[in-house]
C-alpha positions as CSV (number, residue, x, y, z in Angstrom):
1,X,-30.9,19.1,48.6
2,X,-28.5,21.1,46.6
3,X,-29.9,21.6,42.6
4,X,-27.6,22.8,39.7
5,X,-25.1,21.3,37.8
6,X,-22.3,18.7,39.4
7,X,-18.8,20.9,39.3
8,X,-16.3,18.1,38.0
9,X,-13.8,20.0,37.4
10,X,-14.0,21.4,41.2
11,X,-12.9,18.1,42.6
12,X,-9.7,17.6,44.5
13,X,-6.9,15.4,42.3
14,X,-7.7,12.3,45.0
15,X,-11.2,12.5,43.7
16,X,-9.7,12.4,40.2
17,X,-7.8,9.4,40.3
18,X,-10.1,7.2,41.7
19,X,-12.3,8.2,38.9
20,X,-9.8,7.4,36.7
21,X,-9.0,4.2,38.0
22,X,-12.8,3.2,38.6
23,X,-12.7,3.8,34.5
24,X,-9.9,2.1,33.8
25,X,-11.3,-1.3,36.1
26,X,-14.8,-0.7,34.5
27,X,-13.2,-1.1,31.0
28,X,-10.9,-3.9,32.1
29,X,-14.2,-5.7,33.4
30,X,-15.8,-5.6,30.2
31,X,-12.6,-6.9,28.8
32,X,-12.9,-10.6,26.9
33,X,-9.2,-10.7,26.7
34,X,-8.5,-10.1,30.3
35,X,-9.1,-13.2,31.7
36,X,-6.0,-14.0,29.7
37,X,-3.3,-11.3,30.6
38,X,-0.8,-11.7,33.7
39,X,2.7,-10.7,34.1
40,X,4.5,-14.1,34.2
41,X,5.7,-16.2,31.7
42,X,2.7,-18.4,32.5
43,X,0.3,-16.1,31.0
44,X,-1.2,-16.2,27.1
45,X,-1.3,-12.1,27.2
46,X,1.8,-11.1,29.0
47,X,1.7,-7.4,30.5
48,X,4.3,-5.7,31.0
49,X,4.0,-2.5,32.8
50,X,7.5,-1.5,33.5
51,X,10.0,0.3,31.1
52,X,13.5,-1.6,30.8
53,X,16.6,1.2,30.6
54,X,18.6,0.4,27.6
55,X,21.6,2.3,25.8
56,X,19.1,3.7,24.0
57,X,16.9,5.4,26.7
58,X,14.0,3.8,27.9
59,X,12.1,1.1,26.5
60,X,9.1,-2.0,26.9
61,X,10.8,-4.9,26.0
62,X,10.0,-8.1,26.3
63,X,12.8,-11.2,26.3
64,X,13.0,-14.9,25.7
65,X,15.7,-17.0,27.2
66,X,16.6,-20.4,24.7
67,X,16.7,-23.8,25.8
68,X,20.1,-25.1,25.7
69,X,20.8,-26.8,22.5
70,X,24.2,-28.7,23.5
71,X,24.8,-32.0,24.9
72,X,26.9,-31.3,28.0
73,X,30.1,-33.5,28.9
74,X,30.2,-37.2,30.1
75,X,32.1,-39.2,32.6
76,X,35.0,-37.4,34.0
77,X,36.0,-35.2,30.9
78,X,36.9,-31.3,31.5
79,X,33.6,-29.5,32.4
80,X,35.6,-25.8,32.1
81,X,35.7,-24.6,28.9
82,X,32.6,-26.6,27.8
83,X,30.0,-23.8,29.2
84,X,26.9,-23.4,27.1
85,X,26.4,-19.8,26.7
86,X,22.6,-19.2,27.2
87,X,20.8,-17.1,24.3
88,X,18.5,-13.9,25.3
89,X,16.2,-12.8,22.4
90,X,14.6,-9.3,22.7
91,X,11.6,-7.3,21.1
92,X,10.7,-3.8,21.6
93,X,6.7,-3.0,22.1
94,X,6.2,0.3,20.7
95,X,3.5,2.0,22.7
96,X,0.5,4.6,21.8
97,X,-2.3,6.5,22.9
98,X,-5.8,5.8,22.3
99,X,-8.8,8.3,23.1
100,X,-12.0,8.9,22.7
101,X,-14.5,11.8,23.6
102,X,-18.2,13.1,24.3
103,X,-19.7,15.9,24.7
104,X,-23.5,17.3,26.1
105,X,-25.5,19.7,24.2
106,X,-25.6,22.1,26.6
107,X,-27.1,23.5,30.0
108,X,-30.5,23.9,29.0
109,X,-31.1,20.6,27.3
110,X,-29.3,18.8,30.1
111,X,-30.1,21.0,33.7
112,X,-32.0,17.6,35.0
113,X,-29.6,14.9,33.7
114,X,-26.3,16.3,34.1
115,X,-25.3,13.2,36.3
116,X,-27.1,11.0,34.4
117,X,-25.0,12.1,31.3
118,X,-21.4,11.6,33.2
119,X,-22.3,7.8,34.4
120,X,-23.6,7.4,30.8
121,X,-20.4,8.7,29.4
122,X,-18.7,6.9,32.0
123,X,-20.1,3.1,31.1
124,X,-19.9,3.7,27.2
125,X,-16.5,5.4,26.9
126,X,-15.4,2.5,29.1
127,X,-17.1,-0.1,27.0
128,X,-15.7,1.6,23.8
129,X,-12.3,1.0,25.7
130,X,-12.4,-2.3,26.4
131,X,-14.5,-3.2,23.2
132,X,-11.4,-1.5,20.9
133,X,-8.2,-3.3,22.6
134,X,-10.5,-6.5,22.4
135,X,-10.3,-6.0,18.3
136,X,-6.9,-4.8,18.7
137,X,-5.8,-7.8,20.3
138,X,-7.6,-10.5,18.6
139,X,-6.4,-8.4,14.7
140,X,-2.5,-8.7,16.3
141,X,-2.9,-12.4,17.4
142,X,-4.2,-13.1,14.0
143,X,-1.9,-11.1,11.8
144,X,-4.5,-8.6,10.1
145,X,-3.4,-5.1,9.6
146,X,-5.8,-2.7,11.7
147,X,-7.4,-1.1,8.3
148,X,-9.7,-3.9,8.8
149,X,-12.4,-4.3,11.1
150,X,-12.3,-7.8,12.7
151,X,-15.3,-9.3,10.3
152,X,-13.0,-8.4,7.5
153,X,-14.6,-5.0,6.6
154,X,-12.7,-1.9,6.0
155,X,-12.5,0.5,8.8
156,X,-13.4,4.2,8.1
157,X,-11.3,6.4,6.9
158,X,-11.6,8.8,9.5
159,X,-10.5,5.7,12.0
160,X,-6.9,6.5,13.6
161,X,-6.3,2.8,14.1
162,X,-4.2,1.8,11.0
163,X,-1.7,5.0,12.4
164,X,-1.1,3.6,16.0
165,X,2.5,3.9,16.4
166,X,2.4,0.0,16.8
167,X,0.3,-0.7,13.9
168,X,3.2,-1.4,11.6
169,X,4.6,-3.7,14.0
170,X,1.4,-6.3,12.9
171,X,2.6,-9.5,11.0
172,X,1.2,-12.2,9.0
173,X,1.4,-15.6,10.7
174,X,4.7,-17.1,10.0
175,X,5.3,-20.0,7.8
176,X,4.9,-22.7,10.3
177,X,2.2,-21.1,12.3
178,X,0.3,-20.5,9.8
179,X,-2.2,-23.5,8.6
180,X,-5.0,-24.6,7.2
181,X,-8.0,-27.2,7.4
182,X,-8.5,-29.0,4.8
183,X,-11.4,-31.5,4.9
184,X,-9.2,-33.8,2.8
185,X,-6.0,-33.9,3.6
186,X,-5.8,-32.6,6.9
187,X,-3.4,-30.2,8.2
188,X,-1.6,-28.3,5.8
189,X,0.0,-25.0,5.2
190,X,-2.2,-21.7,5.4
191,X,-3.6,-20.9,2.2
192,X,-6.5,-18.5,2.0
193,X,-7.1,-19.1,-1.6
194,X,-7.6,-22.6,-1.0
195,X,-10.5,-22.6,1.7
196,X,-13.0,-24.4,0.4
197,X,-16.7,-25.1,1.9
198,X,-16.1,-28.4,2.7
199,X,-13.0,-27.5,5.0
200,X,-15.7,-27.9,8.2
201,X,-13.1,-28.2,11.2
202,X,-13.9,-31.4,13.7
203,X,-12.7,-32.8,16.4
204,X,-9.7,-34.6,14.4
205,X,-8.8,-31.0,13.8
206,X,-8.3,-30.2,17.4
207,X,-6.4,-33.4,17.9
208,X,-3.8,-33.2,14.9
209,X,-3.5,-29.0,15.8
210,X,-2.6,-29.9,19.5
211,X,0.0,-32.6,18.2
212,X,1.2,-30.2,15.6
213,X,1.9,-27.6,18.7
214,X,3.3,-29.8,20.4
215,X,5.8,-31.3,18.0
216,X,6.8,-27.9,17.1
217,X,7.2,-26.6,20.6
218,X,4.6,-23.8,20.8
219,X,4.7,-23.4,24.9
220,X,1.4,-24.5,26.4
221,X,-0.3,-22.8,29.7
222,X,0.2,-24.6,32.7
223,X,-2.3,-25.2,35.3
224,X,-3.0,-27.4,38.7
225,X,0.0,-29.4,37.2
226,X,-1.6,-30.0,33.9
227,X,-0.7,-27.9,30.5
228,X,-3.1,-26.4,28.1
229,X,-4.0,-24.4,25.2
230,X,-6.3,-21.7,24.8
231,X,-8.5,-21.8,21.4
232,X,-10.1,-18.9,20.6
233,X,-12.9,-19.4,17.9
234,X,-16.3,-17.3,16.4
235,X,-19.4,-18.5,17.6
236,X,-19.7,-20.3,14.4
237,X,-17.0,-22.4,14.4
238,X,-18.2,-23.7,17.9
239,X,-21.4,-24.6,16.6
240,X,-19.6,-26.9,13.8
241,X,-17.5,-28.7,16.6
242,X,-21.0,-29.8,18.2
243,X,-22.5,-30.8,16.0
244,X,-19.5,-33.4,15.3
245,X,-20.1,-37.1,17.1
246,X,-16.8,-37.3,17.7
247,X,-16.6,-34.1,19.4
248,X,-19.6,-35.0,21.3
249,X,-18.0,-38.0,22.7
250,X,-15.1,-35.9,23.9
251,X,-17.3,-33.3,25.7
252,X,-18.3,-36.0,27.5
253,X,-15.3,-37.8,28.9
254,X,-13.6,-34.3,29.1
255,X,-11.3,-33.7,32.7
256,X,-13.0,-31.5,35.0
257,X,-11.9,-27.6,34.7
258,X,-9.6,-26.2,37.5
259,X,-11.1,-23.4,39.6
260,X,-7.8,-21.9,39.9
261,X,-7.0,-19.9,36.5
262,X,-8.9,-17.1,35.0
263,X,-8.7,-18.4,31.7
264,X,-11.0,-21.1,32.4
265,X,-13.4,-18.7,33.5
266,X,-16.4,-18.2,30.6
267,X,-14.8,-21.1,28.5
268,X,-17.0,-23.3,26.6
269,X,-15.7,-26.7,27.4
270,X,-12.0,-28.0,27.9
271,X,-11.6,-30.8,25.3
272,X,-8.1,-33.0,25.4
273,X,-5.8,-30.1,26.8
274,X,-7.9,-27.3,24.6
275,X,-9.8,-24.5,26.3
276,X,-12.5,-23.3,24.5
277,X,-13.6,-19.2,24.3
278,X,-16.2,-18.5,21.5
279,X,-16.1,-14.5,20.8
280,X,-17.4,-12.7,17.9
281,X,-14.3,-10.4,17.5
282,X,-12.5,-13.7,16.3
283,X,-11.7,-13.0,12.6
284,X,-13.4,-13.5,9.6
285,X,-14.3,-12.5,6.8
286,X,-17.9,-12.4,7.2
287,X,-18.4,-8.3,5.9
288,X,-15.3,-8.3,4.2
289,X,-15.4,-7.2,0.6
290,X,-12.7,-10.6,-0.8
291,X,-13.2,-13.1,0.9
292,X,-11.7,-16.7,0.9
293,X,-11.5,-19.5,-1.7
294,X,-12.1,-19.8,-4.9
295,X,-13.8,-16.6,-6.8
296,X,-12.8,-15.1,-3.1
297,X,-16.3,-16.2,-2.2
298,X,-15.9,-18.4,0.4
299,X,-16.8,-17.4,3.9
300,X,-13.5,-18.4,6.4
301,X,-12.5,-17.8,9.7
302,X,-9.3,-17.4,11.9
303,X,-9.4,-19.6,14.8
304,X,-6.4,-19.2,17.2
305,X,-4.6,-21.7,19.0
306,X,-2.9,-20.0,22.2
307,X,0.1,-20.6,24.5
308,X,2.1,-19.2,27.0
309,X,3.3,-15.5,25.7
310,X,1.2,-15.5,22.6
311,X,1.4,-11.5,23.1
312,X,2.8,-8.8,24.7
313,X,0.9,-5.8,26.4
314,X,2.8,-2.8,27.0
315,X,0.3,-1.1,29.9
316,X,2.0,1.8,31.4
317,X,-0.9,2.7,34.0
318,X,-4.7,3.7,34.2
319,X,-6.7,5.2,31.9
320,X,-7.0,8.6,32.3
321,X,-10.3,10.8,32.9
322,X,-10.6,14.2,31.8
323,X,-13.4,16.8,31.8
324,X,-13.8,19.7,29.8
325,X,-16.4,22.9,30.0
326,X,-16.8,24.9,26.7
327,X,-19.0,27.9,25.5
328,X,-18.9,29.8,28.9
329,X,-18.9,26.0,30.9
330,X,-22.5,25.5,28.8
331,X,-21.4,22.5,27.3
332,X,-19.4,19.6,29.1
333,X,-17.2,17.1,27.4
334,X,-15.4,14.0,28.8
335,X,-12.6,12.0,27.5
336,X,-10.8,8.7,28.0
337,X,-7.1,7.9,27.3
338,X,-5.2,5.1,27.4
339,X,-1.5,4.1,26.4
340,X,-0.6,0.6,25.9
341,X,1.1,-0.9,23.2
342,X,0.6,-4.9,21.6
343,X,3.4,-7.3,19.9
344,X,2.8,-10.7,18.4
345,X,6.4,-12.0,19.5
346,X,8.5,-13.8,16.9
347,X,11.4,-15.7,17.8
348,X,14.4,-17.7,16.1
349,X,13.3,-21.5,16.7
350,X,15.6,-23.8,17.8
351,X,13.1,-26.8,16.8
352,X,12.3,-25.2,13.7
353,X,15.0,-23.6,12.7
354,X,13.8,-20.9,12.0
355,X,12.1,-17.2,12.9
356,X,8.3,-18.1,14.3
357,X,5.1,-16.6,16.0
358,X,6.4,-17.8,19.4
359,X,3.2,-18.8,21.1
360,X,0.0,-18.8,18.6
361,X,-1.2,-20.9,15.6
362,X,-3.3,-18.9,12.7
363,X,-5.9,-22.0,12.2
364,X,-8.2,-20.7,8.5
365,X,-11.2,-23.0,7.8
366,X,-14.3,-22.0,6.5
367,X,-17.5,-20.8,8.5
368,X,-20.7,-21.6,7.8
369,X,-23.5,-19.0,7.6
């Protein structure tokens, strides 16, 4: 059996790729928010993973076709000349790079565990992969600038996030997307100022939310012929629903789950057309240092009420793997990139009237604990 040190960088560029790939699928797998990305309209996460050629050069874009607003023609009036033209509505997903490195200590401290430092490398730069577009994803759905860690804390300073070429491209939820629970009066419109701690959500929220989506036309996910949402809360706000009779009762007269779509897979429970995913990256402001409500004291949370296109994902291929030798090839280092880029889509309602978060609704209550 041969001793010594693994030459990486001695490997043929066939060996490379899968590498790169098996990174890339490792990350992916770790993933929360995969279950959730596909490249049809269908999907909560769309990815898109071709350019579109524009007059401009070469772009991701990502469209919307409008209903038709008009009424048509009836009985045997002239049908030329009457043509509804149909409306196509187009945002650009700027896209970035995002890397991350380690590196060994050196030959001697490392002779016997050479391998045993790659597959470490391996499993926690893919980790850190996954783990970082999960924040990413769940601070674009919800409108919170990437300065902020998802409990609400600042990030570092040394953190590159907040200068991601699409980090300016994060928006606050839009007026009508935007709401808030109020344990009194219901529904109304976001307001972080106004949490309060009695603003406990139930399972009256969930019904009026669903009704308020669908009134306003916020596309639902579509599945075995049925359509659905996909609500996204923190462990916490789970907890509250349960312990609510009413909730309870649902649970228990609740449809079975189809087999058939990933994003059923992990989900907590499927309550009148909502699917539930509980995951601690959901925002709040749990380590923030202003939060919520009055005196900004209050503890709140973000919960997210998904549809069909509720993002865009720019993926333009694997992540790539890259080994490095240093001081005489003493020292190895190893490094993951990946580019991708992430839009919250906004489009001019035709329900509405106006320009709206086209499939996600920003949902602030308060969290206990």
């Amino acid at each position: 059996m041969a001793k010594g040190a693994t030459n990486f960088a001695g490997l043929n560029s066939k060996q490379k790729i899968v590498w790169s790939r098996r990174v890339w699928n490792a990350a992916r797998d770790k993933m929360f928010v995969k279950r959730f990305i596909g490249s049809s309209e269908n999907s909560m996460i769309q990815r898109i993973t071709d350019l579109t050629k524009t007059e401009k050069g070469e772009r991701v874009l990502m469209q919307l076709v409008a209903d038709l607003q008009e009424d048509g023609v009836v009985g045997d009036n002239d049908r030329e000349g009457f043509e509804e033209m149909m409306e196509n509505f187009e945002q650009e997903i700027t896209i970035d790079l995002i890397s991350h490195q380690v590196k060994n200590k050196g030959k001697l401290a490392d002779q016997k565990t050479v391998i045993r430092f790659r597959e470490q490398a391996r499993y926690r730069l893919a980790y850190w992969l996954a783990n970082r577009i999960d924040q990413l994803v769940f601070l674009t759905l919800s409108g919170i600038s990437y300065a902020y860690m998802n409990n609400g804390a600042p990030r570092k300073a040394s953190s590159p996030f907040p200068s991601l070429s699409f980090a300016a491209d994060v928006q606050a939820p839009t007026a009508k997307r935007h709401l808030r629970w109020d344990a009194t009066s219901g529904l109304v419109p976001g307001d972080t100022t106004q949490v309060s701690a009695d603003d406990i959500i139930t399972y009256k929220t969930i019904v009026d939310l669903v009704a308020y989506a669908k009134d306003h036309y916020v596309k639902p996910l579509e599945a075995g012929g049925k359509e659905y949402y996909v609500m996204l809360v923190k462990p916490g706000t789970l907890a509250q629903l349960k312990k609510d009779s009413d909730y309870q009762r649902a649970v228990t007269q609740g449809l079975p789950r189809s087999k058939d779509n990933p994003w059923f897979n992990g989900s907590a429970v499927t309550v009148d057309g909502v699917v539930f995913h509980e995951h601690r990256l959901v925002y709040s402001t749990t380590g923030a240092t202003t939060k919520w409500g009055a005196g900004n004291a209050i503890n709140g949370t973000r919960s997210l009420l998904c549809g069909a296109q509720a993002l865009g994902m720019a993926d333009l291929g694997p992540a790539e793997w890259d080994e490095e030798y240093f001081q005489y090839k003493s020292r190895q280092g190893i490094s993951v990139d990946k580019m991708f880029g992430l839009l919250k889509p906004r489009f001019f309602s035709i329900y509405d009237q106006s320009v709206e978060d086209f499939g996600v609704i920003c949902l602030d209550h308060y969290l206990q604990g």
